[in-house]
Chimera marker file (.cmm) of the C-alpha trace (Angstrom):
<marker_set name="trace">
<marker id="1" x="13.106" y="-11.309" z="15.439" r="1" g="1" b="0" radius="0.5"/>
<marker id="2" x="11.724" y="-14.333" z="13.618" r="1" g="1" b="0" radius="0.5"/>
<marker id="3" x="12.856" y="-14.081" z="9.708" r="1" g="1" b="0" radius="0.5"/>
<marker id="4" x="9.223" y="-15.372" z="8.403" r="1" g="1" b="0" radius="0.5"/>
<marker id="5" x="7.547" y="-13.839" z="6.112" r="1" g="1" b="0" radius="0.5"/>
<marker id="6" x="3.776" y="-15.046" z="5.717" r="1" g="1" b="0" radius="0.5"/>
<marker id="7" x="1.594" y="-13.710" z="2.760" r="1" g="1" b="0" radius="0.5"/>
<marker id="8" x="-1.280" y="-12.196" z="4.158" r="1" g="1" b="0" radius="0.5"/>
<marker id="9" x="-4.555" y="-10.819" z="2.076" r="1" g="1" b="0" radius="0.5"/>
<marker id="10" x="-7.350" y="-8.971" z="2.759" r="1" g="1" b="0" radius="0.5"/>
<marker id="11" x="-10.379" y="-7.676" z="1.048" r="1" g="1" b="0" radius="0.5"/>
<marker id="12" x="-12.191" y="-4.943" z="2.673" r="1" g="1" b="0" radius="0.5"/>
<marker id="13" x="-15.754" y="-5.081" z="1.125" r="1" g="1" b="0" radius="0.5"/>
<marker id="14" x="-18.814" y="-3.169" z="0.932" r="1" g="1" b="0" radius="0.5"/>
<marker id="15" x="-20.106" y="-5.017" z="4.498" r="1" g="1" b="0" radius="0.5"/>
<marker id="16" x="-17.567" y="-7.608" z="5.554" r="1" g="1" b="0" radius="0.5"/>
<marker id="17" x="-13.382" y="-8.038" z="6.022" r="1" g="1" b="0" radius="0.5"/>
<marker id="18" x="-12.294" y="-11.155" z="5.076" r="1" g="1" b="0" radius="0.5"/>
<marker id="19" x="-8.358" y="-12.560" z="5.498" r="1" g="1" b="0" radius="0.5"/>
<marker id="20" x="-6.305" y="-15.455" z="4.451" r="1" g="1" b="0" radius="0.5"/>
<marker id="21" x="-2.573" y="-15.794" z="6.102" r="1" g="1" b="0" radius="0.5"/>
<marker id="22" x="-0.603" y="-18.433" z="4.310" r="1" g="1" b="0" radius="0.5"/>
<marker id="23" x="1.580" y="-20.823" z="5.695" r="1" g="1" b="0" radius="0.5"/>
<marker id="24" x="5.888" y="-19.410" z="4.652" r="1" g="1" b="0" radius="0.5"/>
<marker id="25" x="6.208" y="-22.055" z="2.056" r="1" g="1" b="0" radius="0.5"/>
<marker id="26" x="2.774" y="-20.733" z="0.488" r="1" g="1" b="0" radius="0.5"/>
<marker id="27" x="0.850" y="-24.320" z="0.293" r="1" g="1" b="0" radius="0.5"/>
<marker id="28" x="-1.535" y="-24.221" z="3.573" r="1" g="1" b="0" radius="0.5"/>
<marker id="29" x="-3.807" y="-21.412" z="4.849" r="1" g="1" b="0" radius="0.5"/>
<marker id="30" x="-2.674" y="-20.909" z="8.455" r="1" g="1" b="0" radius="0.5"/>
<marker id="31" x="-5.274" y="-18.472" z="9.154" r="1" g="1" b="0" radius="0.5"/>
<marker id="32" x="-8.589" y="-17.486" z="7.544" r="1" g="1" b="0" radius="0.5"/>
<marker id="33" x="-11.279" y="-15.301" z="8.979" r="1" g="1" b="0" radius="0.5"/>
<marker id="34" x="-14.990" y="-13.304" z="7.829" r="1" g="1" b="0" radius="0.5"/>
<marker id="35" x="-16.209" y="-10.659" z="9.758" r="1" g="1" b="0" radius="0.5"/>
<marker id="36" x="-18.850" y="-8.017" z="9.353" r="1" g="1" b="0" radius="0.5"/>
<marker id="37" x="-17.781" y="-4.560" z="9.360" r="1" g="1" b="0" radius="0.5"/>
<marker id="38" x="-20.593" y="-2.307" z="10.239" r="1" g="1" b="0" radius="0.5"/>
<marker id="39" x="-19.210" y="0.771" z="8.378" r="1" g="1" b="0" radius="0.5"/>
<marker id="40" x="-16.103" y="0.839" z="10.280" r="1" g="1" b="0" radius="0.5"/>
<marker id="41" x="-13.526" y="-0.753" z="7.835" r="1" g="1" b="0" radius="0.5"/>
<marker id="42" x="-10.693" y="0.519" z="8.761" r="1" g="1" b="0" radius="0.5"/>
<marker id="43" x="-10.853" y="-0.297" z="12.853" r="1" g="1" b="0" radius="0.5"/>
<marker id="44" x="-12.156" y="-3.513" z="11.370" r="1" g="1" b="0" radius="0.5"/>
<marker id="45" x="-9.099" y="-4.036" z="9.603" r="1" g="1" b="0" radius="0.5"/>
<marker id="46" x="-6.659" y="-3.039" z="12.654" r="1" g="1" b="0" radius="0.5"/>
<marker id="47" x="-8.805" y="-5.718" z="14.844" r="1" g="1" b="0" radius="0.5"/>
<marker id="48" x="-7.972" y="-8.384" z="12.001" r="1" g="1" b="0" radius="0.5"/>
<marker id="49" x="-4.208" y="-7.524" z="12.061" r="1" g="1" b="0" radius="0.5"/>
<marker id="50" x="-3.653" y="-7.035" z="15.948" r="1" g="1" b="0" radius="0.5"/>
<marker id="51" x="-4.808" y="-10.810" z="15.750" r="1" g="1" b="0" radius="0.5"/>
<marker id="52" x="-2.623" y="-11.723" z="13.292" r="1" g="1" b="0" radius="0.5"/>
<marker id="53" x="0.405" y="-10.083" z="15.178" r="1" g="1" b="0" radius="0.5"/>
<marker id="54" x="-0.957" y="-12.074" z="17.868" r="1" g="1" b="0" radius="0.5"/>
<marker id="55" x="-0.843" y="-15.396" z="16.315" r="1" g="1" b="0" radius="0.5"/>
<marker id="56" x="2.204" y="-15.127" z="14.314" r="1" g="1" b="0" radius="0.5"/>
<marker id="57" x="4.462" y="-13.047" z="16.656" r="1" g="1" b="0" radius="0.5"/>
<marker id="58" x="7.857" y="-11.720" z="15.237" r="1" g="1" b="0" radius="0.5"/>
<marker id="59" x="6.550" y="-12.934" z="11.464" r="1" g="1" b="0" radius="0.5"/>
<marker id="60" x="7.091" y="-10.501" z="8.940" r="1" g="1" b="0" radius="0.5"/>
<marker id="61" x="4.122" y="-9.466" z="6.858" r="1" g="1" b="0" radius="0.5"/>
<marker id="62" x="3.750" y="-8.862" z="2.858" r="1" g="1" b="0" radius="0.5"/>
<marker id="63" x="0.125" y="-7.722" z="2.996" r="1" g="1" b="0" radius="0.5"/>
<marker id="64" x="-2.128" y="-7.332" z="-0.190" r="1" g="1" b="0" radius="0.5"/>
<marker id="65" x="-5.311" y="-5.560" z="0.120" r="1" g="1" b="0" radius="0.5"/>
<marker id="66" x="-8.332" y="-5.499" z="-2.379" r="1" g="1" b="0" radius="0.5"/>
<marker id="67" x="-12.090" y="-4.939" z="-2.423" r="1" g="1" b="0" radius="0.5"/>
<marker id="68" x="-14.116" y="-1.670" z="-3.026" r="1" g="1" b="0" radius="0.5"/>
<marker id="69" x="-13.042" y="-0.127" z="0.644" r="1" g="1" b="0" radius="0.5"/>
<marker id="70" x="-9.535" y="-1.658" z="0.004" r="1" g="1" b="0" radius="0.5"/>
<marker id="71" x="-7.582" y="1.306" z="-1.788" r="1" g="1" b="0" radius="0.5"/>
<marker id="72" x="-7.594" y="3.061" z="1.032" r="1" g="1" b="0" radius="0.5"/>
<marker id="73" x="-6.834" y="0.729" z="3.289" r="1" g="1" b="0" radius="0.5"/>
<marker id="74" x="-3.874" y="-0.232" z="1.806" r="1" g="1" b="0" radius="0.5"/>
<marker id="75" x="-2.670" y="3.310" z="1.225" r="1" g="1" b="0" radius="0.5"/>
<marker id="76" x="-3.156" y="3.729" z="4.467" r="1" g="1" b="0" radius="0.5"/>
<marker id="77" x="-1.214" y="0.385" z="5.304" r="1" g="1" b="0" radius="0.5"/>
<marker id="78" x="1.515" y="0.842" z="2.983" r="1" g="1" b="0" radius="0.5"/>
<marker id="79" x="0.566" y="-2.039" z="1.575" r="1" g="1" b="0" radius="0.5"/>
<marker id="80" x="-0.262" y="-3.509" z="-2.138" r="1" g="1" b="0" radius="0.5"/>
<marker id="81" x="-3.887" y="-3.120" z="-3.535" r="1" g="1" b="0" radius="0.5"/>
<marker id="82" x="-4.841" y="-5.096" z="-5.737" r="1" g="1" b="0" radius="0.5"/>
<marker id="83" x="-7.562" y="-4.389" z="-8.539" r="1" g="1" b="0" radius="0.5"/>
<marker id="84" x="-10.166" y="-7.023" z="-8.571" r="1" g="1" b="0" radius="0.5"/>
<link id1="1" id2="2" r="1" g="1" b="0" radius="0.2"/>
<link id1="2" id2="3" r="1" g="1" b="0" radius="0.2"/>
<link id1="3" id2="4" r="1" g="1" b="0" radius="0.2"/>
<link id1="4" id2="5" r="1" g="1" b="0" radius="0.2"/>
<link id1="5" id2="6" r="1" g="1" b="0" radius="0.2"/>
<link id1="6" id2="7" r="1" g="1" b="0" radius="0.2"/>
<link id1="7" id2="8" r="1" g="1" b="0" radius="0.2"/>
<link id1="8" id2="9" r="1" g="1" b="0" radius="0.2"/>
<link id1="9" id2="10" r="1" g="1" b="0" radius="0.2"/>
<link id1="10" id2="11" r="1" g="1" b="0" radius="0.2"/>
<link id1="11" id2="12" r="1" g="1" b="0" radius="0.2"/>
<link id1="12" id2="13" r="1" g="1" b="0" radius="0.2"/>
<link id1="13" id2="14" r="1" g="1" b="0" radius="0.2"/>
<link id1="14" id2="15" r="1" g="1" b="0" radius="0.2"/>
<link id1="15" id2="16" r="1" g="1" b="0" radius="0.2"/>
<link id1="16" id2="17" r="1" g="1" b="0" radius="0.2"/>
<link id1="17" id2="18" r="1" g="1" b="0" radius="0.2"/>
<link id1="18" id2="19" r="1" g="1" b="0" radius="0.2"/>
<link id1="19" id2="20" r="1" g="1" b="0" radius="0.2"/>
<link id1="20" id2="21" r="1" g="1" b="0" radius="0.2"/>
<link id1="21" id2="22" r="1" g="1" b="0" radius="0.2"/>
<link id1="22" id2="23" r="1" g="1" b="0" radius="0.2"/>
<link id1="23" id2="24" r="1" g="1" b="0" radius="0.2"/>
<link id1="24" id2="25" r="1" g="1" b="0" radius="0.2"/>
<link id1="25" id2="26" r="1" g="1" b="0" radius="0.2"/>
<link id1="26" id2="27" r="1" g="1" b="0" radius="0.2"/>
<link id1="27" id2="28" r="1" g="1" b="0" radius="0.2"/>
<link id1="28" id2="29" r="1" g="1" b="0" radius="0.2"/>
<link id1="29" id2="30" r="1" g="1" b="0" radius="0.2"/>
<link id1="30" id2="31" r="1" g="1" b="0" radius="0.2"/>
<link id1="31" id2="32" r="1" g="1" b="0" radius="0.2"/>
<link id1="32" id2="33" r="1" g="1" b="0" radius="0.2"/>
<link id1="33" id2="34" r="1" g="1" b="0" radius="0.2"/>
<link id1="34" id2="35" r="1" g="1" b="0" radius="0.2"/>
<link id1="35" id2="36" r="1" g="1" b="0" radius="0.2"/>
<link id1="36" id2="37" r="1" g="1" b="0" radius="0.2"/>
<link id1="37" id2="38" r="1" g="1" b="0" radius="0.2"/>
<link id1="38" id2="39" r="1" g="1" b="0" radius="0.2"/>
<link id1="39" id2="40" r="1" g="1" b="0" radius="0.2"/>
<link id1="40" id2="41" r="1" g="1" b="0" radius="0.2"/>
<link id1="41" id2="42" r="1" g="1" b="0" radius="0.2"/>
<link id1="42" id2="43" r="1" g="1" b="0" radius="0.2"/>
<link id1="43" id2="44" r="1" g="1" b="0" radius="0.2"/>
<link id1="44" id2="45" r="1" g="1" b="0" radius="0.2"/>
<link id1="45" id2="46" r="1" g="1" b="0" radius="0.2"/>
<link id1="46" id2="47" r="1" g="1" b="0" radius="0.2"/>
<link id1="47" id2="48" r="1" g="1" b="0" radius="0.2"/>
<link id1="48" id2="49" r="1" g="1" b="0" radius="0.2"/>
<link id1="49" id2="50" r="1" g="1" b="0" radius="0.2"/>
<link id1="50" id2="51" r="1" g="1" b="0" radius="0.2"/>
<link id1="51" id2="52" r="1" g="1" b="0" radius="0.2"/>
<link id1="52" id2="53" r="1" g="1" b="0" radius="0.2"/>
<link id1="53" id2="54" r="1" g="1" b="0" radius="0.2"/>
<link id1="54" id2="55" r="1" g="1" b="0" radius="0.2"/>
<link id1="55" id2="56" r="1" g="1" b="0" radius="0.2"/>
<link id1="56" id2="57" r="1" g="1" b="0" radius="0.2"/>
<link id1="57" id2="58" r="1" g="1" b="0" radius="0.2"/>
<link id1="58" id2="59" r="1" g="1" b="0" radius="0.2"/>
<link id1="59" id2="60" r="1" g="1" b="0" radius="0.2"/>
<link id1="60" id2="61" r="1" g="1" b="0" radius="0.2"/>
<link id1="61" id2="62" r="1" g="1" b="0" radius="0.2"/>
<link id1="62" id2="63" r="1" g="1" b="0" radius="0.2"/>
<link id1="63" id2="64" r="1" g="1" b="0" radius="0.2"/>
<link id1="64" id2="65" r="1" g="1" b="0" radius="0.2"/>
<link id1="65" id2="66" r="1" g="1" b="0" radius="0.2"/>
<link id1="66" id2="67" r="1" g="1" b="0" radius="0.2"/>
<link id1="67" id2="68" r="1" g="1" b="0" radius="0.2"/>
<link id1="68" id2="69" r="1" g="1" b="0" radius="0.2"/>
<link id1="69" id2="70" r="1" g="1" b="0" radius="0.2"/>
<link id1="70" id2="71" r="1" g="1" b="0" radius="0.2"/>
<link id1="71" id2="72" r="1" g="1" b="0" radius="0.2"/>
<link id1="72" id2="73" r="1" g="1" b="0" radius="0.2"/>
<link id1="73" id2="74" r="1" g="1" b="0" radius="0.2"/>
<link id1="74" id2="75" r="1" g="1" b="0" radius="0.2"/>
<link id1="75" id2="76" r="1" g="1" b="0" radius="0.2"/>
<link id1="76" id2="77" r="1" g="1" b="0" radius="0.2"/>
<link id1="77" id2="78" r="1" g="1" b="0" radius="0.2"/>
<link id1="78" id2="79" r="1" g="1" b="0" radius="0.2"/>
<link id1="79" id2="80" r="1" g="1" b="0" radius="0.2"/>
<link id1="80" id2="81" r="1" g="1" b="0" radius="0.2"/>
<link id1="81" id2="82" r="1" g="1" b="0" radius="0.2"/>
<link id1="82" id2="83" r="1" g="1" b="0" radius="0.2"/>
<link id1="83" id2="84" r="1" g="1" b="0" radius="0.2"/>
</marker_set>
C-alpha cells in the first residue's frame, strides 16, 4: 500500500459538490472538480471519491467536509466537518 496521504476537501452545498485534493507536500492542487448535484448529495459525493480512489490509487485520505449538506456527509464519512 502506498504510504501517501493527500488532503482532500469537500463542500457539499445547497446545489453543487465541489473538491480540491492536494498534492502530499500540501503546495499544488492535484485535483479540483465542480459538479451539480441535483438533490442527490450524498451519491454525488461517492461519484467524487470513487474518482479520487481512481486517480490516486493506494493514497491514504484525510478528508474534510463542509457546506450546508456537509455535516452529514461527513458523519456519514467519518470524516472532519468543518463549520464555515
Amino acid at each position: 500500500m502506498n504510504s501517501v496521504i493527500r488532503c482532500v476537501g469537500i463542500d457539499v452545498g445547497s446545489t453543487t459538490v465541489k473538491a480540491v485534493v492536494l498534492s502530499p507536500d500540501k503546495k499544488n492542487i492535484d485535483f479540483s472538480h465542480y459538479r451539480r448535484h441535483n438533490a442527490e448529495q450524498a451519491a454525488a459525493v461517492h461519484a467524487l471519491l470513487a474518482r479520487i480512489h481512481e486517480m490516486f490509487p493506494g493514497s491514504r485520505l484525510c478528508v474534510a467536509v463542509c457546506g450546508s449538506g456537509g455535516l452529514s456527509i461527513a458523519k456519514a464519512l467519518g470524516a472532519h466537518y468543518v463549520q464555515e
